[in-house]
MARFIRO-921228 format. One line per field, with one value per atom (N, C-alpha, C): chain; atom name; y, x, z; residue number from 1; residue in three letters. Coordinates in Angstrom, 1 decimal. Layout:
! residues N
chaine = [A|...]
atome = [CA|...]
north = [Y|...]
east = [X|...]
up = [Z|...]
num = [NUM|...]
residu = [ALA|...]
This chain:
! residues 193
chaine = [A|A|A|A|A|A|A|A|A|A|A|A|A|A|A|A|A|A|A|A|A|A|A|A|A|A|A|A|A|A|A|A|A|A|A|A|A|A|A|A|A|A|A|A|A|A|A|A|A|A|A|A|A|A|A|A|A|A|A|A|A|A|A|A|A|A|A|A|A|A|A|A|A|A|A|A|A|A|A|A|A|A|A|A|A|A|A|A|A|A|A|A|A|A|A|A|A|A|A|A|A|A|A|A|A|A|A|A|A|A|A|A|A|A|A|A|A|A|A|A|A|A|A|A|A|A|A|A|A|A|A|A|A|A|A|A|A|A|A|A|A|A|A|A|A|A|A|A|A|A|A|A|A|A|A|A|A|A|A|A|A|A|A|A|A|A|A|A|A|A|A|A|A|A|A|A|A|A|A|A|A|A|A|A|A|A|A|A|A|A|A|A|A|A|A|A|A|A|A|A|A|A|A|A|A|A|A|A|A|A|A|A|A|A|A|A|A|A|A|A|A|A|A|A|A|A|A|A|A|A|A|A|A|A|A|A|A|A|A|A|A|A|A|A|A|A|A|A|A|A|A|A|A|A|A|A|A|A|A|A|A|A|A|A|A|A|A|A|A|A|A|A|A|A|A|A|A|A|A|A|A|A|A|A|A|A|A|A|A|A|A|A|A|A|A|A|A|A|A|A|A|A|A|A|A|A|A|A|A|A|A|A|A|A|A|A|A|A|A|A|A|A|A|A|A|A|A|A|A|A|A|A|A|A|A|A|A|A|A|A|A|A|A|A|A|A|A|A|A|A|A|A|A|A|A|A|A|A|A|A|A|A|A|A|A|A|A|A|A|A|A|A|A|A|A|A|A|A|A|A|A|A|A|A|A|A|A|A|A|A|A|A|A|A|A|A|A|A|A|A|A|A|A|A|A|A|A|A|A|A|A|A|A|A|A|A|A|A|A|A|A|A|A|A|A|A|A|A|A|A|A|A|A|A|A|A|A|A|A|A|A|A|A|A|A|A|A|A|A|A|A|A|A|A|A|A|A|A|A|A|A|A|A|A|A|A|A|A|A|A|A|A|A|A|A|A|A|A|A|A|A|A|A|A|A|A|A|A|A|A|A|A|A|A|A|A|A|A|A|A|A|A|A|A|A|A|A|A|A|A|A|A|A|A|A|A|A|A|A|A|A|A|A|A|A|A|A|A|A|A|A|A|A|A|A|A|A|A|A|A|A|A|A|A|A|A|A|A|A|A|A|A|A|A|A|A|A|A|A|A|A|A|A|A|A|A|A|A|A|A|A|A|A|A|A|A|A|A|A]
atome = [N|CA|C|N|CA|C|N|CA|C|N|CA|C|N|CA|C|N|CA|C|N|CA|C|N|CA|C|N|CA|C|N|CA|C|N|CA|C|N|CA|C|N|CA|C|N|CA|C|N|CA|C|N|CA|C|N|CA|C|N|CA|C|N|CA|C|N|CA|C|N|CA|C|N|CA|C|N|CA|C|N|CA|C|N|CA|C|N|CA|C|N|CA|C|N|CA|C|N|CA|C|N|CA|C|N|CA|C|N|CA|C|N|CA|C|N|CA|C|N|CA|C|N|CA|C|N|CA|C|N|CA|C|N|CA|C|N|CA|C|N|CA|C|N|CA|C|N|CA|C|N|CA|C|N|CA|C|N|CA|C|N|CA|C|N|CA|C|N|CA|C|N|CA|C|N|CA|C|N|CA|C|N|CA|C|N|CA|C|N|CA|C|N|CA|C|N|CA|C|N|CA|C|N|CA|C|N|CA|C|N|CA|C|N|CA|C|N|CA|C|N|CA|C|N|CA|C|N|CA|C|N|CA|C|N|CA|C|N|CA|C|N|CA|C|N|CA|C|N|CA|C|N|CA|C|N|CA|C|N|CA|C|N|CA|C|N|CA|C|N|CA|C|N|CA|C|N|CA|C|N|CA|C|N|CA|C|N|CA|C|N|CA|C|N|CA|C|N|CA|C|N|CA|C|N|CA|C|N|CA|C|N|CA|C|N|CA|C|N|CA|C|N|CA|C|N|CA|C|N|CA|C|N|CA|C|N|CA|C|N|CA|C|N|CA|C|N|CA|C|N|CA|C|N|CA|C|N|CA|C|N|CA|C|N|CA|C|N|CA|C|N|CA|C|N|CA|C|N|CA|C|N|CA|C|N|CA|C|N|CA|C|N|CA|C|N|CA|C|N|CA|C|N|CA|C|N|CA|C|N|CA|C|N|CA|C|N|CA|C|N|CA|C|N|CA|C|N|CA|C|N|CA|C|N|CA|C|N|CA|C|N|CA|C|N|CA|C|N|CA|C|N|CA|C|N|CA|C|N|CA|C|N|CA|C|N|CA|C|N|CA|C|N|CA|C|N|CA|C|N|CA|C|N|CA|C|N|CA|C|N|CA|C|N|CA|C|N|CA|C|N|CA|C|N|CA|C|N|CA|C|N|CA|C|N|CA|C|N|CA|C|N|CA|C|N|CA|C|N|CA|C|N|CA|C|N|CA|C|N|CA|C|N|CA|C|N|CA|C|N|CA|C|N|CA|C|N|CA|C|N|CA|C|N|CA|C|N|CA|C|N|CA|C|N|CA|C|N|CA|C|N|CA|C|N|CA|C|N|CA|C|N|CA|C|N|CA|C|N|CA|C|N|CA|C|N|CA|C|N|CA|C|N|CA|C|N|CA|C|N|CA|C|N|CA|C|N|CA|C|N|CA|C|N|CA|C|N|CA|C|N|CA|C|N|CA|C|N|CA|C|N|CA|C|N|CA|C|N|CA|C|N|CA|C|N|CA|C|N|CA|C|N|CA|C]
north = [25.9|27.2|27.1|27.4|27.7|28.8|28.6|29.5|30.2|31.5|32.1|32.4|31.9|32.6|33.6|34.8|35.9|35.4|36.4|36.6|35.5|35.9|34.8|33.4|32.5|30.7|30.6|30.5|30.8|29.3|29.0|28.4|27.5|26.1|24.7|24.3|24.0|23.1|22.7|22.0|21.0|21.5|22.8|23.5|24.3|24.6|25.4|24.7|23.3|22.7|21.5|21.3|20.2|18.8|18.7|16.9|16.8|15.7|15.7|16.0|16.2|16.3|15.3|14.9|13.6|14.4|15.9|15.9|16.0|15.7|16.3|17.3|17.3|18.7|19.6|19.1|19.7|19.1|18.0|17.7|16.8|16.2|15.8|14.3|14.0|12.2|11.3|9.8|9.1|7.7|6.4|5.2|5.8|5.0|5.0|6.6|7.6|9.0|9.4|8.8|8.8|8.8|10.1|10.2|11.1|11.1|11.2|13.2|14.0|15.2|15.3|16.1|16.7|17.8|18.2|19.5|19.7|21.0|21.0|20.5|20.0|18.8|20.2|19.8|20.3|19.7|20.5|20.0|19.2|18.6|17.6|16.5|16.7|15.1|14.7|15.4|14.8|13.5|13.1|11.7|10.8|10.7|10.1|9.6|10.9|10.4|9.9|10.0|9.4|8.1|7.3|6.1|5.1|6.1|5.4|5.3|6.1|6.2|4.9|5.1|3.8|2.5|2.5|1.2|0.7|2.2|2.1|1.8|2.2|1.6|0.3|0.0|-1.4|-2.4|-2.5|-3.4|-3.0|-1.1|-0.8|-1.1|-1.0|-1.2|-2.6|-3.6|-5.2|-4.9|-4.3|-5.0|-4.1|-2.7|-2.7|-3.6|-4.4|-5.5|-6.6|-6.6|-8.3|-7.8|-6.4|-6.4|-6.2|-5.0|-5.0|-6.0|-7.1|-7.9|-7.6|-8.4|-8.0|-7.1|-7.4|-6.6|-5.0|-5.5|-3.9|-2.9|-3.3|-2.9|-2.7|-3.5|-3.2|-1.9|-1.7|-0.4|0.8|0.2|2.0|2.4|1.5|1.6|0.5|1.0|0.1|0.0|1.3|1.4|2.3|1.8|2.9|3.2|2.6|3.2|3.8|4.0|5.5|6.8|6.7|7.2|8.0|7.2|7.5|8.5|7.9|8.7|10.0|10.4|11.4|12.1|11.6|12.7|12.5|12.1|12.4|13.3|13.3|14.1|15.9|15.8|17.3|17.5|16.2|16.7|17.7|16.9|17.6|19.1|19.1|20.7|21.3|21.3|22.5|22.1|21.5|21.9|21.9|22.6|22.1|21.0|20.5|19.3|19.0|18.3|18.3|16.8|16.5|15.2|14.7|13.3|12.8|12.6|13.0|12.2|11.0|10.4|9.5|9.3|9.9|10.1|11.2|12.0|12.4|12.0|11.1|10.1|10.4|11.1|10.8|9.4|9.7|7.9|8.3|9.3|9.8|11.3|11.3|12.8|12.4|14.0|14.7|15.7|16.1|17.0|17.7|18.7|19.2|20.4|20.2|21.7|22.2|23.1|24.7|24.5|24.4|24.5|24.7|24.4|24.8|24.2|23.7|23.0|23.7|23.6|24.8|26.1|26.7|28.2|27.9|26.5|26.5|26.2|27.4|26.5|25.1|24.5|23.5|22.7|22.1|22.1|20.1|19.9|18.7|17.9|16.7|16.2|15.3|15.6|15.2|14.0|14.0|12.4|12.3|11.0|10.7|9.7|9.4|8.1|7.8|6.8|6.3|5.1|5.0|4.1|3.0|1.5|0.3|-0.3|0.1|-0.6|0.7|1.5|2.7|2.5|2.0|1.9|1.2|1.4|0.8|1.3|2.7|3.2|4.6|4.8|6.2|7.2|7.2|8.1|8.9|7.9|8.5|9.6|8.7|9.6|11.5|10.9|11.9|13.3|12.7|13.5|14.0|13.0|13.5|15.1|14.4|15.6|16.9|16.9|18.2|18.6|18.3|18.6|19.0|18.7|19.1|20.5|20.6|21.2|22.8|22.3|23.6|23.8|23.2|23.6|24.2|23.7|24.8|25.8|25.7|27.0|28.1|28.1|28.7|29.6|28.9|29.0|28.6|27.7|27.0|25.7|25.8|25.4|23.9|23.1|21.8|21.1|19.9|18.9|17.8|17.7|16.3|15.1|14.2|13.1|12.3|11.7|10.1|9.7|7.9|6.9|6.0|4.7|3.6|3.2|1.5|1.1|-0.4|-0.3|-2.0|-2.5|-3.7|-4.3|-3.2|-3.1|-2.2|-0.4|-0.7|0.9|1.0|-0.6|-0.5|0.1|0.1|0.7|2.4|2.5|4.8|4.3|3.9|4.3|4.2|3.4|3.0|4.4|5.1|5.8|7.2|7.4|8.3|8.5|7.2|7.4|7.7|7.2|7.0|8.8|9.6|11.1|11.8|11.4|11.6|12.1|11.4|12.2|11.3|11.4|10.3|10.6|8.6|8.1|8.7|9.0|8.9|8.0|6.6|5.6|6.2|5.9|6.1|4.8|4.8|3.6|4.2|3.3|3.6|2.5|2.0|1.0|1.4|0.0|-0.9|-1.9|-1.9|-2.3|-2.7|-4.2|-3.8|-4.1|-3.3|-3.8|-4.7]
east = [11.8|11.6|10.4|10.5|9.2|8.8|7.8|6.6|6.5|6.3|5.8|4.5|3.9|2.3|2.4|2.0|1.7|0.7|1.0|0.2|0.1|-0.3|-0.4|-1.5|-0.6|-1.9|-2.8|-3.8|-5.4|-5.0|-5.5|-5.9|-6.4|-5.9|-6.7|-7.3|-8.6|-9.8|-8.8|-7.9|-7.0|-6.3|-5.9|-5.2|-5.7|-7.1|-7.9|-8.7|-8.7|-9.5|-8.5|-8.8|-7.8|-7.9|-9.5|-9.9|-9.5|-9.5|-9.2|-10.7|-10.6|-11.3|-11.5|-12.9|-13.1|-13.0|-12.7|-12.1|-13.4|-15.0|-15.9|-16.7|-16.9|-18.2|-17.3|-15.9|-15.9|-16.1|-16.6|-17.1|-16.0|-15.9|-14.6|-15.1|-13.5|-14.0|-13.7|-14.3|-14.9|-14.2|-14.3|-13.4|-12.2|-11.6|-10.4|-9.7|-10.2|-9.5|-9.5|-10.1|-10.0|-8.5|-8.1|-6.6|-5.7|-5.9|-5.2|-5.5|-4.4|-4.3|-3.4|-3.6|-2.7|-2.3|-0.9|-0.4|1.0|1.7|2.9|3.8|4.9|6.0|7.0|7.3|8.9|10.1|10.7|12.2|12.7|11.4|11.6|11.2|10.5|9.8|10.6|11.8|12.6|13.1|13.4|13.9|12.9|11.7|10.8|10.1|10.4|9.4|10.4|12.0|12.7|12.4|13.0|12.1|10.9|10.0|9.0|8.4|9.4|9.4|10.2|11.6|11.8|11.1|10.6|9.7|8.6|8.0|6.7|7.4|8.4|8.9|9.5|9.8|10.5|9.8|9.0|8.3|8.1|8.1|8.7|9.7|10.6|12.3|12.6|11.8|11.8|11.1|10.1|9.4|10.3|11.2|12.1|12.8|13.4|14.5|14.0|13.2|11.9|11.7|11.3|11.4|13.0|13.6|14.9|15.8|15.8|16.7|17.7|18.4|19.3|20.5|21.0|21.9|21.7|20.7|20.8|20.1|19.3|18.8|20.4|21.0|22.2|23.0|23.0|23.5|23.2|21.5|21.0|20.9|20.5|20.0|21.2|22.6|23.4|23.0|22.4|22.4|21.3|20.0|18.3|18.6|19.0|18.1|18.9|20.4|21.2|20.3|20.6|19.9|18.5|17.8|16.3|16.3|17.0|16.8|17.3|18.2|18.8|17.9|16.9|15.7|14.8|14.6|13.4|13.7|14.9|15.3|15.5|15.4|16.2|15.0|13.7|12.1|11.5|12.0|11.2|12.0|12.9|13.6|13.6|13.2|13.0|12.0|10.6|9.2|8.1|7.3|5.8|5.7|5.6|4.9|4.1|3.3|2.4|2.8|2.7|2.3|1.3|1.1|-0.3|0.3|-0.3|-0.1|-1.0|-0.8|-1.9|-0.8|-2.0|-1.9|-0.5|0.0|0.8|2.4|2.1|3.4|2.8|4.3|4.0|4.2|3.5|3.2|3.0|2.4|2.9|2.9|3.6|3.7|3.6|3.4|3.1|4.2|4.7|5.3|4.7|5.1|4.9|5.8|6.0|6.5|6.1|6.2|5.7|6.8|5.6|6.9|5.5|6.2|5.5|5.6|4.7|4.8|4.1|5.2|4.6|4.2|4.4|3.9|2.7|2.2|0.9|1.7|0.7|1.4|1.0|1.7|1.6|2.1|1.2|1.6|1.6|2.7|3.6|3.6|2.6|3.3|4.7|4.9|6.6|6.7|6.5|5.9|4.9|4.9|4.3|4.0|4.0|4.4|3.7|3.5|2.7|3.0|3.6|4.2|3.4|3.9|3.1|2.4|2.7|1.6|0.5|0.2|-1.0|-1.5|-0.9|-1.4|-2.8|-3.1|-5.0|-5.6|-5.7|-6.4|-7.2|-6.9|-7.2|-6.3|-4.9|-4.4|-3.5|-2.8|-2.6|-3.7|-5.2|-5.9|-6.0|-5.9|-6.2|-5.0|-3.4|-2.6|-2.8|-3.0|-3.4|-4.3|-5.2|-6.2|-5.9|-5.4|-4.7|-3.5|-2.8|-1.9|-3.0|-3.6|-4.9|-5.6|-6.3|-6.3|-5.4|-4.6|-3.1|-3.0|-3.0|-2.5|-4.0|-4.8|-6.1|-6.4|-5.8|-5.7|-5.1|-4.2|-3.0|-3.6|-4.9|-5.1|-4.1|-3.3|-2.9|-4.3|-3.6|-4.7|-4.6|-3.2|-3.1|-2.6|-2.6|-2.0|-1.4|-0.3|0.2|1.4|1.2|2.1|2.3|3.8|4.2|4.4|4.2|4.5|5.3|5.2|5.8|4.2|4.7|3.6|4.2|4.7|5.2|4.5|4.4|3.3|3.9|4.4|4.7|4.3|3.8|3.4|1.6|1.6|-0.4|-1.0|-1.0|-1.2|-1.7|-0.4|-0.6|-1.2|-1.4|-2.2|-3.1|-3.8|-5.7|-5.6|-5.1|-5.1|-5.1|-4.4|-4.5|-5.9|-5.8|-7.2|-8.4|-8.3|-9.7|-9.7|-8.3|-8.7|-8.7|-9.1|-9.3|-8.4|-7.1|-5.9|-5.9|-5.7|-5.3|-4.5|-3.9|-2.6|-2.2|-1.2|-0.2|0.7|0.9|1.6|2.9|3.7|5.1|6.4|7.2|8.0|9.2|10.1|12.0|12.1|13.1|13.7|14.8|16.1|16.8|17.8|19.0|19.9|21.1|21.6|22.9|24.0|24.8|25.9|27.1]
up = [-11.6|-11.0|-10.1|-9.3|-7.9|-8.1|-7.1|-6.9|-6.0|-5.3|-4.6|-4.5|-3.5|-2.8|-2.1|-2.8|-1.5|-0.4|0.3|1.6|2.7|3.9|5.0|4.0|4.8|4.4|5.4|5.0|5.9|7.2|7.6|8.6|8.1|8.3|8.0|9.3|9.1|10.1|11.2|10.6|11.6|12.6|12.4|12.9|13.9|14.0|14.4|16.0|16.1|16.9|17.6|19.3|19.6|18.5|18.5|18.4|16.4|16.3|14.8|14.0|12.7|12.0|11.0|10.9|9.6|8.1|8.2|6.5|5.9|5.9|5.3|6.0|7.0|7.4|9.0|9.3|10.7|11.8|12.0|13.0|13.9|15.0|15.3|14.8|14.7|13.7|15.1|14.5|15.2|14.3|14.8|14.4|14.3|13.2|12.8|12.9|13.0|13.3|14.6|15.4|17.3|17.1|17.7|18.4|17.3|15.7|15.4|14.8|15.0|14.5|13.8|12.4|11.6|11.5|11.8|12.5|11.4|11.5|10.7|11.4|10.4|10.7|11.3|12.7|13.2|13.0|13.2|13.5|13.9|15.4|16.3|15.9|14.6|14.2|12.9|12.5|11.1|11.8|13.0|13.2|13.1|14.1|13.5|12.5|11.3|10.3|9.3|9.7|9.0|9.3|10.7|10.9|10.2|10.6|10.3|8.6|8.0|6.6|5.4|6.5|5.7|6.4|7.3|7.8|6.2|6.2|5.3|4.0|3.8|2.3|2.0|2.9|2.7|1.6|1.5|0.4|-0.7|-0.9|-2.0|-2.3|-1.7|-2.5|-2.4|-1.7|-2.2|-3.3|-3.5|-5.2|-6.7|-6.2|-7.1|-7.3|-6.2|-6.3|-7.6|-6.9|-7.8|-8.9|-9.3|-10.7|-11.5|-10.9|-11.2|-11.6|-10.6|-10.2|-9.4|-8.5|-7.7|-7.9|-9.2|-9.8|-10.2|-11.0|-11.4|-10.0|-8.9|-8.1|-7.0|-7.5|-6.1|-6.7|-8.2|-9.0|-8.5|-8.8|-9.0|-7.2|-6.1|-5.3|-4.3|-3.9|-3.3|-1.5|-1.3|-0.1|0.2|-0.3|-0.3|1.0|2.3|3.4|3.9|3.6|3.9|3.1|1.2|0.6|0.9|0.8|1.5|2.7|3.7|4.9|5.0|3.9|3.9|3.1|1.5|1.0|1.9|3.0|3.9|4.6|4.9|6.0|5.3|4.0|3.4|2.6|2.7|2.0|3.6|4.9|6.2|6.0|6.1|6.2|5.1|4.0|2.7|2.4|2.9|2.2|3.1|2.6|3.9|3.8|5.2|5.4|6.5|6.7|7.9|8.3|9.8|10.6|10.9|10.5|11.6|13.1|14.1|15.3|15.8|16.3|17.2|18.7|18.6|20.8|20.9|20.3|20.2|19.6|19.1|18.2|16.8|16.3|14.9|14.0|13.5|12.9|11.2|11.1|9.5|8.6|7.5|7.0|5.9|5.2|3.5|3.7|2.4|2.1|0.6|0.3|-0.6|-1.2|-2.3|-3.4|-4.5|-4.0|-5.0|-6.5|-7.5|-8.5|-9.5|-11.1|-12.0|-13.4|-14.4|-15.0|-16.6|-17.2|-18.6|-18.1|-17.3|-16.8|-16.0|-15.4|-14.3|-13.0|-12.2|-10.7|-10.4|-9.7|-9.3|-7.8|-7.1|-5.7|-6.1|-5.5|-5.8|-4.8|-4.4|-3.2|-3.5|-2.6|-3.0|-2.4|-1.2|-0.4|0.9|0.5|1.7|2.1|3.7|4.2|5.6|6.1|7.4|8.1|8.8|9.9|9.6|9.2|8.6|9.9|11.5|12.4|12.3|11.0|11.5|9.9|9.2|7.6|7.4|6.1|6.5|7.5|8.0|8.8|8.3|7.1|6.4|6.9|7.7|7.8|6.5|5.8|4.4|3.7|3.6|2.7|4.0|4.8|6.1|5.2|5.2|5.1|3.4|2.5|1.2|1.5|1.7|2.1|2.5|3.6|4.1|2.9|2.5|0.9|0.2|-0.4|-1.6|-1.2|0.1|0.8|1.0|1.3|1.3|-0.1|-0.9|-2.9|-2.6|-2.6|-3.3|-2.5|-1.4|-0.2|-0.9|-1.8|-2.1|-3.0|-3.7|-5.3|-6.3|-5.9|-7.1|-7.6|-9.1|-9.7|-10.1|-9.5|-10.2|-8.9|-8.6|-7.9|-8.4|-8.1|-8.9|-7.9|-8.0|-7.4|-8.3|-7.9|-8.4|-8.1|-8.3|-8.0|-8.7|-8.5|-9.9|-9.7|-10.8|-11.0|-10.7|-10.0|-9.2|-8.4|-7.6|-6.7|-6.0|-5.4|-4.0|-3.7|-4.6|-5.0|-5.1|-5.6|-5.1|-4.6|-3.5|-2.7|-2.2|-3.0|-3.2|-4.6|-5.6|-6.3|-6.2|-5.7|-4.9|-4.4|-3.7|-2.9|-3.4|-4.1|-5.1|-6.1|-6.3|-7.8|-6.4|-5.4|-4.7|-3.9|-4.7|-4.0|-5.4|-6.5|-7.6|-8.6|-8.5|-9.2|-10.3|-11.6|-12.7|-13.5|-13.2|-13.6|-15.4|-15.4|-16.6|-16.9|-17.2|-17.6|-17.7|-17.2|-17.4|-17.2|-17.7|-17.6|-17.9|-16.8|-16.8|-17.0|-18.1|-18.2|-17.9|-17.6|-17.0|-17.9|-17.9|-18.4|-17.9|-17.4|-16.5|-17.9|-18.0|-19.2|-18.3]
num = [1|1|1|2|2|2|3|3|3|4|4|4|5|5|5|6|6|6|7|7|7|8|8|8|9|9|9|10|10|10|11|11|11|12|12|12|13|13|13|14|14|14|15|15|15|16|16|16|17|17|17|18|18|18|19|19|19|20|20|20|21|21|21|22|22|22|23|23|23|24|24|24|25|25|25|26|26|26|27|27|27|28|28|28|29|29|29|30|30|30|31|31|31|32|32|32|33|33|33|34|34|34|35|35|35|36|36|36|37|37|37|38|38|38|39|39|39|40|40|40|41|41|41|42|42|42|43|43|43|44|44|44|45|45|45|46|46|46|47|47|47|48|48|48|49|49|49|50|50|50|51|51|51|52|52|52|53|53|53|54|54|54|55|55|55|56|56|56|57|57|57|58|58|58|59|59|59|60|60|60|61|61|61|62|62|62|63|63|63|64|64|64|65|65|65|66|66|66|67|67|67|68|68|68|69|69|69|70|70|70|71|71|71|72|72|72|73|73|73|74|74|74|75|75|75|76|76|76|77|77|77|78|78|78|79|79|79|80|80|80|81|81|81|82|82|82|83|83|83|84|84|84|85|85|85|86|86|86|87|87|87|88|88|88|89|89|89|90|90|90|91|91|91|92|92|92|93|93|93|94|94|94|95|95|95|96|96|96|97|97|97|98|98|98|99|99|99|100|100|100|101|101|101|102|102|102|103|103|103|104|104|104|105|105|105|106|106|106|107|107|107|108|108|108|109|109|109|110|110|110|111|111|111|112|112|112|113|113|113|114|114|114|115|115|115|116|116|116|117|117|117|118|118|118|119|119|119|120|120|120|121|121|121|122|122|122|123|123|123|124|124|124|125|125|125|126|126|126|127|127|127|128|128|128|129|129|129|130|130|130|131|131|131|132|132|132|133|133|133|134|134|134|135|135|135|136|136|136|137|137|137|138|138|138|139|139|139|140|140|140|141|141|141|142|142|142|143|143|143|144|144|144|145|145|145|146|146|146|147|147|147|148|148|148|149|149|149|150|150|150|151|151|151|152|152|152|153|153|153|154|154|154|155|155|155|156|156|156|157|157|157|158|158|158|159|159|159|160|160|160|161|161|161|162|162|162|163|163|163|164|164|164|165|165|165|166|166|166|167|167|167|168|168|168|169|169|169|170|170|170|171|171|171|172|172|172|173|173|173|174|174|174|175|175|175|176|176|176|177|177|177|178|178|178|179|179|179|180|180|180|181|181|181|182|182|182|183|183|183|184|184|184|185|185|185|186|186|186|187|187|187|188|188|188|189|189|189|190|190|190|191|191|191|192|192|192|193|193|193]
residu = [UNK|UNK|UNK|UNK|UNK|UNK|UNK|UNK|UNK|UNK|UNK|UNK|UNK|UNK|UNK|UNK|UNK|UNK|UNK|UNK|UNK|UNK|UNK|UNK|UNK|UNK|UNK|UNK|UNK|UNK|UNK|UNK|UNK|UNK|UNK|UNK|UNK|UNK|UNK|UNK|UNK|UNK|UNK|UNK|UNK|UNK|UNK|UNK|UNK|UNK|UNK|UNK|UNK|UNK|UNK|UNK|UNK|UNK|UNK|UNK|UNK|UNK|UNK|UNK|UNK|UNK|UNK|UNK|UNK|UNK|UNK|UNK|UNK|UNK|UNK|UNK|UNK|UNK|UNK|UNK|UNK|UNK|UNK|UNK|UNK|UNK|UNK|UNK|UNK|UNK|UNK|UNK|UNK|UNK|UNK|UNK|UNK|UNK|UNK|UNK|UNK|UNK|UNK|UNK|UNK|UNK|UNK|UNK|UNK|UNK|UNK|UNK|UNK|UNK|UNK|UNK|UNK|UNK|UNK|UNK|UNK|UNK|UNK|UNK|UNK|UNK|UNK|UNK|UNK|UNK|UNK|UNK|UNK|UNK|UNK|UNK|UNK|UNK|UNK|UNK|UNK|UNK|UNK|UNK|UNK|UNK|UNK|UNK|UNK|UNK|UNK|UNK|UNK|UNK|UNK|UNK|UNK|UNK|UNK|UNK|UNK|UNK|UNK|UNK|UNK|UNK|UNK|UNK|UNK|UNK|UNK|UNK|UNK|UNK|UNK|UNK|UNK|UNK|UNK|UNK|UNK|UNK|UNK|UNK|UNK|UNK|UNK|UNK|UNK|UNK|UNK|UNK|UNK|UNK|UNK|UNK|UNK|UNK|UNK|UNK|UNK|UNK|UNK|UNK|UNK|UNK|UNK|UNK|UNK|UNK|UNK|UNK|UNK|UNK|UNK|UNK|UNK|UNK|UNK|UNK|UNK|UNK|UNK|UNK|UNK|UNK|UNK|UNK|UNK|UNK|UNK|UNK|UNK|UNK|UNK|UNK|UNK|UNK|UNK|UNK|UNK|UNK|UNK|UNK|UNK|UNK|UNK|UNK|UNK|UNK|UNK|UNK|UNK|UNK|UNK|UNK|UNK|UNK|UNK|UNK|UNK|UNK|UNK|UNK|UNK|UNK|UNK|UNK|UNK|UNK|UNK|UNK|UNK|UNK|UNK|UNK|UNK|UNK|UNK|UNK|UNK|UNK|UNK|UNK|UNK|UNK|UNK|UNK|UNK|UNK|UNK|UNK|UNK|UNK|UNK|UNK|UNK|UNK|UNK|UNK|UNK|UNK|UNK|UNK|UNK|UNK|UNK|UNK|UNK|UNK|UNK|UNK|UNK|UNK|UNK|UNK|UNK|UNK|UNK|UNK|UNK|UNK|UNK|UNK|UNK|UNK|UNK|UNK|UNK|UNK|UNK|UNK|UNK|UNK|UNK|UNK|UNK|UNK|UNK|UNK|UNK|UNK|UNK|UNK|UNK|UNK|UNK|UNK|UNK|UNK|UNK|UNK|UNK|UNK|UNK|UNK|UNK|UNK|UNK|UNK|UNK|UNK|UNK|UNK|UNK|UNK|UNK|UNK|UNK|UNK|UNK|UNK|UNK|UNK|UNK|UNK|UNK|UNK|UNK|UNK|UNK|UNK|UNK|UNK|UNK|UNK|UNK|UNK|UNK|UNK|UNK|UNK|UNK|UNK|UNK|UNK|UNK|UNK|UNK|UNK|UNK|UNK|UNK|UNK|UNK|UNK|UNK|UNK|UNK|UNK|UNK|UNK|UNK|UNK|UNK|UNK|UNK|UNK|UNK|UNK|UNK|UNK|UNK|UNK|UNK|UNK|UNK|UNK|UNK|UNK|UNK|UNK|UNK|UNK|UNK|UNK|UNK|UNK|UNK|UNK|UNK|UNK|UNK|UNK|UNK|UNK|UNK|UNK|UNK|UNK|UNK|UNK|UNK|UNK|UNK|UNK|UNK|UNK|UNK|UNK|UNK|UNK|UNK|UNK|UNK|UNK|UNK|UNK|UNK|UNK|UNK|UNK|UNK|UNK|UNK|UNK|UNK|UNK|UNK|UNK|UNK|UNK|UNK|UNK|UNK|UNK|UNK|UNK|UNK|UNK|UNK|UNK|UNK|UNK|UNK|UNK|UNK|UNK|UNK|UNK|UNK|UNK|UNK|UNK|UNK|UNK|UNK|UNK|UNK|UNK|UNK|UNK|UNK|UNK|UNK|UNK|UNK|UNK|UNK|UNK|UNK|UNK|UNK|UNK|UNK|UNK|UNK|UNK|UNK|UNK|UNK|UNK|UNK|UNK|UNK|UNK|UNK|UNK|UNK|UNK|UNK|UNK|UNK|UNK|UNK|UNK|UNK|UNK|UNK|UNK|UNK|UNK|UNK|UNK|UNK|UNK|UNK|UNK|UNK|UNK|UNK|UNK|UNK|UNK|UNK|UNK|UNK|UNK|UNK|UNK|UNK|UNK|UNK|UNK|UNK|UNK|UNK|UNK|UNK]
């Protein structure tokens, strides 16, 4: 069941100013955030960030393979990057989500949904992804941010994301613990009969 927020959504920093923002005091950021703005995802950018979404996953769905094994990975997952591109494509058109640009190219997005867990609201990043020639740059924590940001804008009171816990997933969880969200151990097991 989802949520409804009354009322207009205030205005994020980001939104408000051409140059980007470094995300602690306002000021326009400097290194690694030269160029890059975070704006809401269009219509015009679901091909894009379909692109550059499965680019950034690719190593995830090799390290399901490697643990999986080929077999049972070819079961559950015969054809991820049809699959995939089709929940990216239906995560851009039914939830908020914002873009990073650099220089005007999107290179990565967040999404998020309104839903609820035991009777708490809860703002859900659903995903999120960053074109692998712009990764290691802090634009992930950039788009985290702005997500966290919008849930506590809302007054919702919880944030939550998943991940796995495969090599290929490293990565978002550094990422995650270093925006202070903590892990819940969870495990799917696997059986090919």
């Amino acid at each position: 069941m989802g949520i409804e927020v009354e009322g207009p959504r205030p205005p994020h920093p980001s939104q408000a100013r051409d140059e980007p923002l470094d995300g602690a005091n306002g000021s326009p950021a400097a290194g690694p955030f030269q160029g890059v703005t975070i704006r809401p995802l269009t219509d015009a950018d679901v091909d894009a960030v379909v692109a550059f979404s499965l680019d950034a996953w690719e190593p995830v769905f090799a390290s399901f393979e490697a643990v999986m094994g080929p077999r049972v990975f070819g079961m559950v997952h015969p054809d991820w990057r049809t699959a995939q591109a089709a929940a990216v494509a239906e995560v851009c058109r039914s939830l908020d989500a914002w873009i990073a640009d650099v220089d005007g190219v999107p290179v990565g997005f967040v999404a998020v949904r309104w839903t609820e867990e035991d009777a708490t609201p809860v703002g859900e990043v659903e995903m999120i992804a960053v074109a692998p020639a712009h990764q290691r740059a802090g634009i992930a924590g950039r788009l985290l941010g702005r997500a966290v940001d919008e849930i506590a804008a809302r007054g919702v009171p919880l944030a939550v994301i998943g991940t796995g816990g495969d090599d290929g997933h490293a990565p978002a969880r550094a990422l995650y613990e270093r925006h202070g969200f903590t892990g819940l151990p969870l495990v799917r097991y696997y059986r090919a009969l």
